[in-house]
PyMOL Python script that loads the backbone (N, CA, C, O; Angstrom):
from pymol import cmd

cmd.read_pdbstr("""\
ATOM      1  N   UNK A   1      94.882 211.377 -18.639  1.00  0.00           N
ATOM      2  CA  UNK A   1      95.043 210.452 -19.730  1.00  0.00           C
ATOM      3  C   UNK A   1      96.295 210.836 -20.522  1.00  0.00           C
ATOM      4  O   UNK A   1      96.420 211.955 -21.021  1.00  0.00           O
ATOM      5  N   UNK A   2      97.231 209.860 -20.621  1.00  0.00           N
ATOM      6  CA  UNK A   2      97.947 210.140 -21.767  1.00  0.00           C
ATOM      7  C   UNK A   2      98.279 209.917 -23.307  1.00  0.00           C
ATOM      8  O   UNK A   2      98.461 208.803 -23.799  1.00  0.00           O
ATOM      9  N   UNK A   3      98.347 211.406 -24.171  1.00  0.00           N
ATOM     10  CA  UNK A   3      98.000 211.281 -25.143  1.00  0.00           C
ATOM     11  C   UNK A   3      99.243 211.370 -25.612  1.00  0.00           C
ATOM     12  O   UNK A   3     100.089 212.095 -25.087  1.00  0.00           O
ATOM     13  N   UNK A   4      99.566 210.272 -27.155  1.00  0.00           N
ATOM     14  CA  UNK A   4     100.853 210.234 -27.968  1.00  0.00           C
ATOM     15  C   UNK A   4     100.385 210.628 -29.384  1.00  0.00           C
ATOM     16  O   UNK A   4      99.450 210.202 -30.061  1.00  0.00           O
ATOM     17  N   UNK A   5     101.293 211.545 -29.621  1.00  0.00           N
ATOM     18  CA  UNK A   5     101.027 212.506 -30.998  1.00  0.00           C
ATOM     19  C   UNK A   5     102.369 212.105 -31.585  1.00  0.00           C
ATOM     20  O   UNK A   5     103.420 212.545 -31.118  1.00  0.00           O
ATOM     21  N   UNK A   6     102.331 211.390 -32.461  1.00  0.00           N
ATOM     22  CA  UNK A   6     103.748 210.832 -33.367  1.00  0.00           C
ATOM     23  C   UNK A   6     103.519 210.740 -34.632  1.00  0.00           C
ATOM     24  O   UNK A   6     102.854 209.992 -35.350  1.00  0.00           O
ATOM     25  N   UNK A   7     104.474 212.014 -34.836  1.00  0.00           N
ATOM     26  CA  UNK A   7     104.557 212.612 -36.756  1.00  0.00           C
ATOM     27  C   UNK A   7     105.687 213.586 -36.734  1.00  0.00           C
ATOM     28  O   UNK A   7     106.140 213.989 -35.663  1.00  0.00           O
ATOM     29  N   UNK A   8     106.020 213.864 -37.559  1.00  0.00           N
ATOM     30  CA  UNK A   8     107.159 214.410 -37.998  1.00  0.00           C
ATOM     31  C   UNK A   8     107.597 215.977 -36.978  1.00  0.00           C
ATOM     32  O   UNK A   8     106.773 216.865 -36.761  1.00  0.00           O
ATOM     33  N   UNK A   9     108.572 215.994 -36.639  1.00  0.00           N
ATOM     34  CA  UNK A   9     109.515 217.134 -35.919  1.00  0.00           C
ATOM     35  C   UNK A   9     109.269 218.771 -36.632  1.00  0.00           C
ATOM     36  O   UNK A   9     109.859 219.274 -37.588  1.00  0.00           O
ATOM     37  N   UNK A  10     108.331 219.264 -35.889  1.00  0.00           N
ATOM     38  CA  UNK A  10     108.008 220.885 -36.565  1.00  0.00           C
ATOM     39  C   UNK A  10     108.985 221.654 -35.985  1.00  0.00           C
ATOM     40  O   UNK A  10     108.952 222.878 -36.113  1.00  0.00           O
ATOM     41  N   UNK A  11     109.997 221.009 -35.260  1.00  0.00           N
ATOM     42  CA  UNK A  11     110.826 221.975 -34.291  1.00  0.00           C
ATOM     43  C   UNK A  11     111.509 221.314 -33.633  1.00  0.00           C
ATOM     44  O   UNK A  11     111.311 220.265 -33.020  1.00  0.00           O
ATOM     45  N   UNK A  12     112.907 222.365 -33.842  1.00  0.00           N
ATOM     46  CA  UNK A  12     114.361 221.333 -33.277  1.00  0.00           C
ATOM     47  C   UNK A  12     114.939 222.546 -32.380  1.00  0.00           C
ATOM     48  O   UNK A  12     115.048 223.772 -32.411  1.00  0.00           O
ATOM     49  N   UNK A  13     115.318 221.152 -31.353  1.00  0.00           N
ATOM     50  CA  UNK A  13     116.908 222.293 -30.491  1.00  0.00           C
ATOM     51  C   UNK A  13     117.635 223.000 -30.938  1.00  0.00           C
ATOM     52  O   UNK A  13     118.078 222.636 -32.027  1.00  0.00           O
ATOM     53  N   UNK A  14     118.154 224.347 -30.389  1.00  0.00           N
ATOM     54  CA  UNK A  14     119.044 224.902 -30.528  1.00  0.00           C
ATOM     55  C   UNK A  14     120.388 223.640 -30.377  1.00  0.00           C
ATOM     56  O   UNK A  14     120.528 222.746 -29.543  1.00  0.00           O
ATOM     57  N   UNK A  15     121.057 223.949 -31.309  1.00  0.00           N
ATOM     58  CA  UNK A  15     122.500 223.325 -30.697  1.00  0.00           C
ATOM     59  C   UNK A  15     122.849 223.999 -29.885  1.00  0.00           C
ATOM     60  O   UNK A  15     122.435 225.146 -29.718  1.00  0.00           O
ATOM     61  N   UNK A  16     123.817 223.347 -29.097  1.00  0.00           N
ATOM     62  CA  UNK A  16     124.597 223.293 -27.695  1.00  0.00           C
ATOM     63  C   UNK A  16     126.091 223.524 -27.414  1.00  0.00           C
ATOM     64  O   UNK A  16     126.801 222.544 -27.186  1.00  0.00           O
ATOM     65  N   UNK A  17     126.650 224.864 -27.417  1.00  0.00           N
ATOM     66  CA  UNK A  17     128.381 225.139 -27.361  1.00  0.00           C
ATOM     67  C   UNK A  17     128.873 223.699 -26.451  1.00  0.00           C
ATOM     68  O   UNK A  17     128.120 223.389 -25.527  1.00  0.00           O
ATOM     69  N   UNK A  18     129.677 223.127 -26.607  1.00  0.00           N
ATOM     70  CA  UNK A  18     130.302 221.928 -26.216  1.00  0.00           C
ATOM     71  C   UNK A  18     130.803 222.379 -24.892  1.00  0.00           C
ATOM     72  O   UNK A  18     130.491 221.853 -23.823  1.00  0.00           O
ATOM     73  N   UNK A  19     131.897 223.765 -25.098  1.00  0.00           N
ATOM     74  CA  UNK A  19     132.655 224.164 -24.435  1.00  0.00           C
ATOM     75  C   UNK A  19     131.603 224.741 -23.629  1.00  0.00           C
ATOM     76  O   UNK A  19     131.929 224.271 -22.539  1.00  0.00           O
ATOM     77  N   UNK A  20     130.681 225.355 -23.426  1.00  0.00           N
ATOM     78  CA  UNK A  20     129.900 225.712 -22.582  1.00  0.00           C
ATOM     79  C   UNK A  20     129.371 224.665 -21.552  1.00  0.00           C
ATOM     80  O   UNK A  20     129.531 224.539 -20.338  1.00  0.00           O
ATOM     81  N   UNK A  21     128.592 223.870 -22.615  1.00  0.00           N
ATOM     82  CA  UNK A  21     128.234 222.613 -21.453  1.00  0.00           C
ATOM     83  C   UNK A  21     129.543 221.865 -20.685  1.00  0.00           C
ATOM     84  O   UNK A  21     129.335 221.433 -19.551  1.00  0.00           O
ATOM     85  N   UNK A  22     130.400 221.763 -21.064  1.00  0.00           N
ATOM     86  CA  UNK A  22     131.260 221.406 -19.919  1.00  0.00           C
ATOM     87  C   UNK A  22     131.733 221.909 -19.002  1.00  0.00           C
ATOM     88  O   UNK A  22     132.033 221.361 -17.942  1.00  0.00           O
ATOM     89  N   UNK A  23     131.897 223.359 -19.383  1.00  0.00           N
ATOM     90  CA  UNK A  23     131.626 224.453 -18.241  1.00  0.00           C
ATOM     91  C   UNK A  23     130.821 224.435 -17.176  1.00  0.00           C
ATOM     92  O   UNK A  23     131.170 224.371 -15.997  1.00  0.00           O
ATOM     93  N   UNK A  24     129.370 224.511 -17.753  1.00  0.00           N
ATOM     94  CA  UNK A  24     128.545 224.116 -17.124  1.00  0.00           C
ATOM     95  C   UNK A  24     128.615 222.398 -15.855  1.00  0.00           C
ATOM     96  O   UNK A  24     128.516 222.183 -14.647  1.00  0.00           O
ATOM     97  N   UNK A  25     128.769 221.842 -16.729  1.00  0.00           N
ATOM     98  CA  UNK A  25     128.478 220.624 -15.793  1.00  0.00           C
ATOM     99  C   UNK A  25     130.175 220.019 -14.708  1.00  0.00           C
ATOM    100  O   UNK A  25     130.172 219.057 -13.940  1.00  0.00           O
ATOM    101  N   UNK A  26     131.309 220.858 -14.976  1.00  0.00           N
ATOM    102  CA  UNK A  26     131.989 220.595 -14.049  1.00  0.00           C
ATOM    103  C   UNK A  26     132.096 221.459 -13.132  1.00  0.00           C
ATOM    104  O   UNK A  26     132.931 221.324 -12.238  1.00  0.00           O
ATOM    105  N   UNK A  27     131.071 222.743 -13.209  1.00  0.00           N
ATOM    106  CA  UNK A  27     130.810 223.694 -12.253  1.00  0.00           C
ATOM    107  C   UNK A  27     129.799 222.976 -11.202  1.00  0.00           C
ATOM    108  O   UNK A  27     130.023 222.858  -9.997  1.00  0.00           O
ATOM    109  N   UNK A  28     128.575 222.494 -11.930  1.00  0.00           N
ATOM    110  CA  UNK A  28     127.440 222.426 -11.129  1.00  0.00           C
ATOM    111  C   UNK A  28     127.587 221.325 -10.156  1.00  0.00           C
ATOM    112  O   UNK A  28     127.028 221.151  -9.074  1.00  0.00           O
ATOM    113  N   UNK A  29     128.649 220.475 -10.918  1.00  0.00           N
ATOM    114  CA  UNK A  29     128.640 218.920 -10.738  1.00  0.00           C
ATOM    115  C   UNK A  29     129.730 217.900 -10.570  1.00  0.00           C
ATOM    116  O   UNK A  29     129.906 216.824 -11.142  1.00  0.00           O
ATOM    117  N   UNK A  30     130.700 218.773  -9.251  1.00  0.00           N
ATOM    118  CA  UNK A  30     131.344 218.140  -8.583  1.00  0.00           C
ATOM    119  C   UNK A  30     131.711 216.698  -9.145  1.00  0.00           C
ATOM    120  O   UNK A  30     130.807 215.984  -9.580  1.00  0.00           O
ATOM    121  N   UNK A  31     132.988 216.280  -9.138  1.00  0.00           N
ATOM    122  CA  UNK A  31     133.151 215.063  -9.215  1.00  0.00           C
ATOM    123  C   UNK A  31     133.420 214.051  -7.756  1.00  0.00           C
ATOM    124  O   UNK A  31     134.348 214.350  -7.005  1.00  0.00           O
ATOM    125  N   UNK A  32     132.630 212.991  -7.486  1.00  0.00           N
ATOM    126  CA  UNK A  32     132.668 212.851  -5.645  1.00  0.00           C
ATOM    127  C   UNK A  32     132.411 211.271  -6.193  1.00  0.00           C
ATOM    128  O   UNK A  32     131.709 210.856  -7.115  1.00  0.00           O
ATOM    129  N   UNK A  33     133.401 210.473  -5.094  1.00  0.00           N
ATOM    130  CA  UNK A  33     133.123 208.841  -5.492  1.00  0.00           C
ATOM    131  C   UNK A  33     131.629 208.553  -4.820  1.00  0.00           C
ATOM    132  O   UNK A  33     131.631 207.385  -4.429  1.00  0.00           O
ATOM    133  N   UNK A  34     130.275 209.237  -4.526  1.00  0.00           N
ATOM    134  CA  UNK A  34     129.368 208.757  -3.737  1.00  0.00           C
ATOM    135  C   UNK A  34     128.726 208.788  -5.350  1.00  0.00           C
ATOM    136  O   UNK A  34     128.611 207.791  -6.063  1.00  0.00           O
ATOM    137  N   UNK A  35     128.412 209.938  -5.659  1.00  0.00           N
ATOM    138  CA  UNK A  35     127.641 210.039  -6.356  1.00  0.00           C
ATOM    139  C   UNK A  35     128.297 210.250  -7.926  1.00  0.00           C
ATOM    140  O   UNK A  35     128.974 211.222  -8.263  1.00  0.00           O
ATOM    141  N   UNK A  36     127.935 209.126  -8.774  1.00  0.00           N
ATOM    142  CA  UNK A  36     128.565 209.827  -9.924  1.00  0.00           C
ATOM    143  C   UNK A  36     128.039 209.500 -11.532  1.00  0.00           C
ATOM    144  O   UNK A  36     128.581 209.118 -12.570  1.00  0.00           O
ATOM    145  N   UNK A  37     126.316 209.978 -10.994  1.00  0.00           N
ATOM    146  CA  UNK A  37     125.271 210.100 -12.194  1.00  0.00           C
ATOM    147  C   UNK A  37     124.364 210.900 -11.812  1.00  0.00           C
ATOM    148  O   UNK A  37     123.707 210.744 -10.783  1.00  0.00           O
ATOM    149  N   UNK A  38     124.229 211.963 -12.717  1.00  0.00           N
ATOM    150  CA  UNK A  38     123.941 213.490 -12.187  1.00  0.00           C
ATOM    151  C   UNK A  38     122.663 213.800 -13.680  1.00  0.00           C
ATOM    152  O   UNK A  38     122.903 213.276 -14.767  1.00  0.00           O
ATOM    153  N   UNK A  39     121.698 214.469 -13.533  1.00  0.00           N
ATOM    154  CA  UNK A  39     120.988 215.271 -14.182  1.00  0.00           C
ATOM    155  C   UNK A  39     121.120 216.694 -14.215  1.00  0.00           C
ATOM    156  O   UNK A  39     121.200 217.143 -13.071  1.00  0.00           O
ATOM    157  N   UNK A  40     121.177 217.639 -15.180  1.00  0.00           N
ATOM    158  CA  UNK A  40     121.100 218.511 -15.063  1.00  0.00           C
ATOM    159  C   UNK A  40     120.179 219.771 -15.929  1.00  0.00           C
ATOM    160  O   UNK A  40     120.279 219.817 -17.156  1.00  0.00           O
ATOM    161  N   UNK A  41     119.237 220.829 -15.142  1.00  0.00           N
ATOM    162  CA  UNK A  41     118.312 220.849 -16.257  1.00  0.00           C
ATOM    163  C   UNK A  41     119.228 222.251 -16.457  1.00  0.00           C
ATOM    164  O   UNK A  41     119.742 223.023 -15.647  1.00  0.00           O
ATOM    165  N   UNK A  42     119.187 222.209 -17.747  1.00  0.00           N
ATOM    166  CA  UNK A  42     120.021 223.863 -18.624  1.00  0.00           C
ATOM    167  C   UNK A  42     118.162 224.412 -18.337  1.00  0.00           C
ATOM    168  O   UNK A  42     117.993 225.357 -17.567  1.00  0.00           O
ATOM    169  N   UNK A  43     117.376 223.997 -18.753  1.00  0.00           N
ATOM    170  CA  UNK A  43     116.643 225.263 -19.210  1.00  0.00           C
ATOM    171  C   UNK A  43     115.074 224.581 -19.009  1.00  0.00           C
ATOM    172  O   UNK A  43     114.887 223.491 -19.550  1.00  0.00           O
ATOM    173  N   UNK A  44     114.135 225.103 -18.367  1.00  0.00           N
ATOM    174  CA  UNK A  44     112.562 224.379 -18.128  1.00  0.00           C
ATOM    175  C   UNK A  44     111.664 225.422 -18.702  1.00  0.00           C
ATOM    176  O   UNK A  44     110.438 225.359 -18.614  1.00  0.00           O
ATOM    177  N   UNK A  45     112.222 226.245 -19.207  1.00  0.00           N
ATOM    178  CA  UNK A  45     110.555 227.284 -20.208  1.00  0.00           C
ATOM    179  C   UNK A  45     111.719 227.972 -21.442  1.00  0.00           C
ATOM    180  O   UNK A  45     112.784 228.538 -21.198  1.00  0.00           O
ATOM    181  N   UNK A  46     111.107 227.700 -22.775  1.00  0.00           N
ATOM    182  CA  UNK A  46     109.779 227.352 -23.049  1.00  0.00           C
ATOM    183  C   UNK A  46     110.066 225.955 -23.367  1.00  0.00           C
ATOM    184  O   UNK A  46     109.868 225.505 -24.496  1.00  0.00           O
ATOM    185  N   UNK A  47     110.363 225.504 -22.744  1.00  0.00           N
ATOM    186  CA  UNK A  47     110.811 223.748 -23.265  1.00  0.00           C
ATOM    187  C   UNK A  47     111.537 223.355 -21.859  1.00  0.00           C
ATOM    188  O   UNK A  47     111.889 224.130 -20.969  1.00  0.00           O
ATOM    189  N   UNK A  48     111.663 221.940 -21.906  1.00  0.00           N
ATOM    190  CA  UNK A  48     112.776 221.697 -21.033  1.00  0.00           C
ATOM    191  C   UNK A  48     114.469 220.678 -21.492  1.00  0.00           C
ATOM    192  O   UNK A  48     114.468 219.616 -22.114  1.00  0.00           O
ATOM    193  N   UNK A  49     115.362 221.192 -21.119  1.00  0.00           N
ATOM    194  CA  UNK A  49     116.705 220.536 -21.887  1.00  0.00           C
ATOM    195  C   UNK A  49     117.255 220.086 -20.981  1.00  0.00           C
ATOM    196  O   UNK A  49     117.701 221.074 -20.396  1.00  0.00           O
ATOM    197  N   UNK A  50     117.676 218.800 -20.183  1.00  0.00           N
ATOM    198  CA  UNK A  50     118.096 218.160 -19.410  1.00  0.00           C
ATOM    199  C   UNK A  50     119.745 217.223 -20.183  1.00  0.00           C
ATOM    200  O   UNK A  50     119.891 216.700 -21.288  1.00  0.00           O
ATOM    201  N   UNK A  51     120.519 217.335 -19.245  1.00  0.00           N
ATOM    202  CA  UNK A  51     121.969 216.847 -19.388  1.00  0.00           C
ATOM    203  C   UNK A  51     122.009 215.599 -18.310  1.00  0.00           C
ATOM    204  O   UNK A  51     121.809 215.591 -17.095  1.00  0.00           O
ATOM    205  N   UNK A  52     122.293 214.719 -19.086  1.00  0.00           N
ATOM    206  CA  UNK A  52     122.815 213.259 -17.769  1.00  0.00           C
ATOM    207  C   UNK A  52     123.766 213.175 -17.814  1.00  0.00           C
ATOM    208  O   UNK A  52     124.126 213.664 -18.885  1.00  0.00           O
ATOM    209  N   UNK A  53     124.904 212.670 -17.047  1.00  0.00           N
ATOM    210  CA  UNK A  53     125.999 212.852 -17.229  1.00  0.00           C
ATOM    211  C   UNK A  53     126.545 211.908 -15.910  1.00  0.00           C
ATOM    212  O   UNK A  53     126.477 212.043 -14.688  1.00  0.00           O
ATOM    213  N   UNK A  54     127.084 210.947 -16.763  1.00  0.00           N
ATOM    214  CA  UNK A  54     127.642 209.665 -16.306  1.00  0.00           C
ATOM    215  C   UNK A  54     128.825 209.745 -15.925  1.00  0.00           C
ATOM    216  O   UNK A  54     129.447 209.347 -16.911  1.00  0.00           O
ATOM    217  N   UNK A  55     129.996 210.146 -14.680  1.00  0.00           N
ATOM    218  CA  UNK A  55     131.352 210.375 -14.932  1.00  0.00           C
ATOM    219  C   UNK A  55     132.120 208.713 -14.400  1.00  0.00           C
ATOM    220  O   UNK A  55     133.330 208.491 -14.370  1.00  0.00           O
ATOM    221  N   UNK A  56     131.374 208.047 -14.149  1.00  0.00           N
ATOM    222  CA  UNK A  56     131.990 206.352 -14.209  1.00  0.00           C
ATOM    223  C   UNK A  56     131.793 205.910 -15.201  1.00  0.00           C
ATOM    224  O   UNK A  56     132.116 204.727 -15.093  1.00  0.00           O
ATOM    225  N   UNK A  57     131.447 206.097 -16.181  1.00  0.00           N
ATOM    226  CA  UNK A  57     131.019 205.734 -17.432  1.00  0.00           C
ATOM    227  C   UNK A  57     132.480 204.877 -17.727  1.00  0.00           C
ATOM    228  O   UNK A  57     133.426 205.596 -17.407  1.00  0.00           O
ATOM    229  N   UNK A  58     133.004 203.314 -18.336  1.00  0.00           N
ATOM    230  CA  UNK A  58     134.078 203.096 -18.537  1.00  0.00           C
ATOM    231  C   UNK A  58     134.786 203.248 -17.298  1.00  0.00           C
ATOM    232  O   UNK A  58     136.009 203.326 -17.412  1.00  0.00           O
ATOM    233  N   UNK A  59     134.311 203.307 -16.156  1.00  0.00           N
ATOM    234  CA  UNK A  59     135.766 203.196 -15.324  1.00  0.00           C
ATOM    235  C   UNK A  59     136.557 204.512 -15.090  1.00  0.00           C
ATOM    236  O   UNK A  59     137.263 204.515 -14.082  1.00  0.00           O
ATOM    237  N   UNK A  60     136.554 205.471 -15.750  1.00  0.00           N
ATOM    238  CA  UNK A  60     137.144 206.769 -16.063  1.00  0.00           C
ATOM    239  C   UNK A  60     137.074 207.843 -14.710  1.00  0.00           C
ATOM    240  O   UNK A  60     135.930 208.166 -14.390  1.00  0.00           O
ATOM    241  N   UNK A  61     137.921 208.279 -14.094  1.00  0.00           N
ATOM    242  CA  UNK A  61     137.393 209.169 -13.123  1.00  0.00           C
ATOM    243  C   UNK A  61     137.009 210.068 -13.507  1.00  0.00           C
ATOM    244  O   UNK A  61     136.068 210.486 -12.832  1.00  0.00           O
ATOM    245  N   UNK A  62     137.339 210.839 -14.575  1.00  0.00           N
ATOM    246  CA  UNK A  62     136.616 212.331 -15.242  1.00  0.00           C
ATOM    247  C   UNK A  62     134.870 212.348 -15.941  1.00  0.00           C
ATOM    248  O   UNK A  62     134.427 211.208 -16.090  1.00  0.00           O
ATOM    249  N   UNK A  63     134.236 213.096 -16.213  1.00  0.00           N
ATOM    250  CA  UNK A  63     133.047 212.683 -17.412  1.00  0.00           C
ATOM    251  C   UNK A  63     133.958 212.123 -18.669  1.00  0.00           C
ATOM    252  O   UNK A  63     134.919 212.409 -19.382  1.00  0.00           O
ATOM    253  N   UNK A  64     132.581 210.745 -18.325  1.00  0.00           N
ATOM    254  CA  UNK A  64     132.699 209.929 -19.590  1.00  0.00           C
ATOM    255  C   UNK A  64     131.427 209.827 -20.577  1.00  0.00           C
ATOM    256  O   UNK A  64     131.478 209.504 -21.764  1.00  0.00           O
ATOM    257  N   UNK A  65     130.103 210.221 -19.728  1.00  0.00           N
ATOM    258  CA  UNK A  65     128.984 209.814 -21.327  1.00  0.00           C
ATOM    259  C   UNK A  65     128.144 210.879 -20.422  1.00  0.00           C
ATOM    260  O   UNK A  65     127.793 210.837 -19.242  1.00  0.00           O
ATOM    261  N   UNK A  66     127.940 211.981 -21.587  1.00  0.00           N
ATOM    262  CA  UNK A  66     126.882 212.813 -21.456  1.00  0.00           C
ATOM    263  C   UNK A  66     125.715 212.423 -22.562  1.00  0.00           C
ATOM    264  O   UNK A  66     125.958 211.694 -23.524  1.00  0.00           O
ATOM    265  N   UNK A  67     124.619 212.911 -22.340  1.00  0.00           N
ATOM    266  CA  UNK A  67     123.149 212.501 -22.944  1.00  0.00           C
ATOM    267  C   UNK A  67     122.346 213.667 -22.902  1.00  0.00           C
ATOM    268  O   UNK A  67     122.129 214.043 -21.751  1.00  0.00           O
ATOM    269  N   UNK A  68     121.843 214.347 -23.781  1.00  0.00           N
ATOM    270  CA  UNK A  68     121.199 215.459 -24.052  1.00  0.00           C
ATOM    271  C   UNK A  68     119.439 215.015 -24.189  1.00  0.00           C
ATOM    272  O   UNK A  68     118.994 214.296 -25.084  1.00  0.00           O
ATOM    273  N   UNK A  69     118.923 215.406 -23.490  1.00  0.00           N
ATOM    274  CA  UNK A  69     116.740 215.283 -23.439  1.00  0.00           C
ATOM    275  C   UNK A  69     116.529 216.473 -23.364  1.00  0.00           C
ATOM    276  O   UNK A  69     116.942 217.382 -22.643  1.00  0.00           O
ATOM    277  N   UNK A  70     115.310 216.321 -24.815  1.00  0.00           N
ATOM    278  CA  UNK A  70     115.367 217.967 -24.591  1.00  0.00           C
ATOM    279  C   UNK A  70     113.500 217.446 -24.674  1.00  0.00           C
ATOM    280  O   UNK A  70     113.252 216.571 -25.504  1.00  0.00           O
ATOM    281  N   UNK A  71     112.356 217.972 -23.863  1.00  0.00           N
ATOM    282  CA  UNK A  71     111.060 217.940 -24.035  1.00  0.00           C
ATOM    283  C   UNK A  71     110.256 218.904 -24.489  1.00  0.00           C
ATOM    284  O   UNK A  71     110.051 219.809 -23.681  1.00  0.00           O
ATOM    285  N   UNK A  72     109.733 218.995 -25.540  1.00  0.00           N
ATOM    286  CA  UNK A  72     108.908 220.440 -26.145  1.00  0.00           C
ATOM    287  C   UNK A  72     107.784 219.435 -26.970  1.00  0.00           C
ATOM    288  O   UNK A  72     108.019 218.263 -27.267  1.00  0.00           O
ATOM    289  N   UNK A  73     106.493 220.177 -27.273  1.00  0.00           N
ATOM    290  CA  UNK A  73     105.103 219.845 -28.009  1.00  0.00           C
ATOM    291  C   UNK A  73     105.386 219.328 -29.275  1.00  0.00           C
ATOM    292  O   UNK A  73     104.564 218.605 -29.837  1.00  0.00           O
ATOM    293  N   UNK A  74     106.483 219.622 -29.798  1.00  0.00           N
ATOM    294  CA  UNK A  74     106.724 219.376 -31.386  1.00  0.00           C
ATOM    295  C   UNK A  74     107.563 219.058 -31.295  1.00  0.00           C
ATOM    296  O   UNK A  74     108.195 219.337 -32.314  1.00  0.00           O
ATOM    297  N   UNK A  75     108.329 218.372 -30.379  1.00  0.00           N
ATOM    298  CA  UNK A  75     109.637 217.696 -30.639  1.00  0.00           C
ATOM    299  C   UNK A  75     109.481 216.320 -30.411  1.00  0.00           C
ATOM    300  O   UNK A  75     108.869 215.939 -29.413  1.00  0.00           O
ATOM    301  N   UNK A  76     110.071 215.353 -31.398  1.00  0.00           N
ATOM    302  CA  UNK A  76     110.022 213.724 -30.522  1.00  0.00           C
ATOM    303  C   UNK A  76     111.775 212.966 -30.371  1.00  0.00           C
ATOM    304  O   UNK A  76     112.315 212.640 -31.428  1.00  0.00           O
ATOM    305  N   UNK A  77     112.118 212.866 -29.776  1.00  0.00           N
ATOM    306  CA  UNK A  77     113.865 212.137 -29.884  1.00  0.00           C
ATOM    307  C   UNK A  77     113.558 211.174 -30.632  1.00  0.00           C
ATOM    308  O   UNK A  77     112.584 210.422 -30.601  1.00  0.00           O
ATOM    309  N   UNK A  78     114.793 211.247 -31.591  1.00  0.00           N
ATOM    310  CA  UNK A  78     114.850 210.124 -32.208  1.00  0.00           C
ATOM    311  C   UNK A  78     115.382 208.616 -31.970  1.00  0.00           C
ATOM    312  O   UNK A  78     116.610 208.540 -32.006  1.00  0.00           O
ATOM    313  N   UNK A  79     114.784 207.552 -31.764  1.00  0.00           N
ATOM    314  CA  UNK A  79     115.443 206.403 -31.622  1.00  0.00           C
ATOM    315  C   UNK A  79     116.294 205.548 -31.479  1.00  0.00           C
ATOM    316  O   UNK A  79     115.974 204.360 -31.439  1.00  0.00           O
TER     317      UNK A  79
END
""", "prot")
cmd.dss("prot")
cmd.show_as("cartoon", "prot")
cmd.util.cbc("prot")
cmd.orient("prot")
């Protein structure tokens, strides 16, 4: 069964070095005309923080729109 618990944020993400995550995601994540919308999970305990990362985004051959999901008990994204 799924249960929705919606009330206020007891707990937030760490922020995220910029320069790191791009590190990160032009290491992990090749730029290739087949594929070019990628997930990536930074971290699955004690939470999980997932990176999407669109590099056609606009037409652009480089990354163009990254998206940060982060899933934990007390966290809800905001809208």
């Amino acid at each position: 069964m799924l249960e929705l618990r919606i009330g206020q944020n007891t707990w937030e993400p760490p922020e995220l070095n910029e320069e790191e995550v791009m590190r990160l995601v032009t290491k992990r994540m090749p730029i290739t005309e087949d594929q070019h919308e990628r997930l990536l999970f930074l971290r699955i305990r004690p939470y999980i923080d997932a990176i999407y990362v669109n590099y056609k985004y606009k037409g652009e051959p480089a990354v163009g729109y990254i998206e940060r999901f982060v899933f934990h008990d007390d966290y809800a994204l905001a809208p």
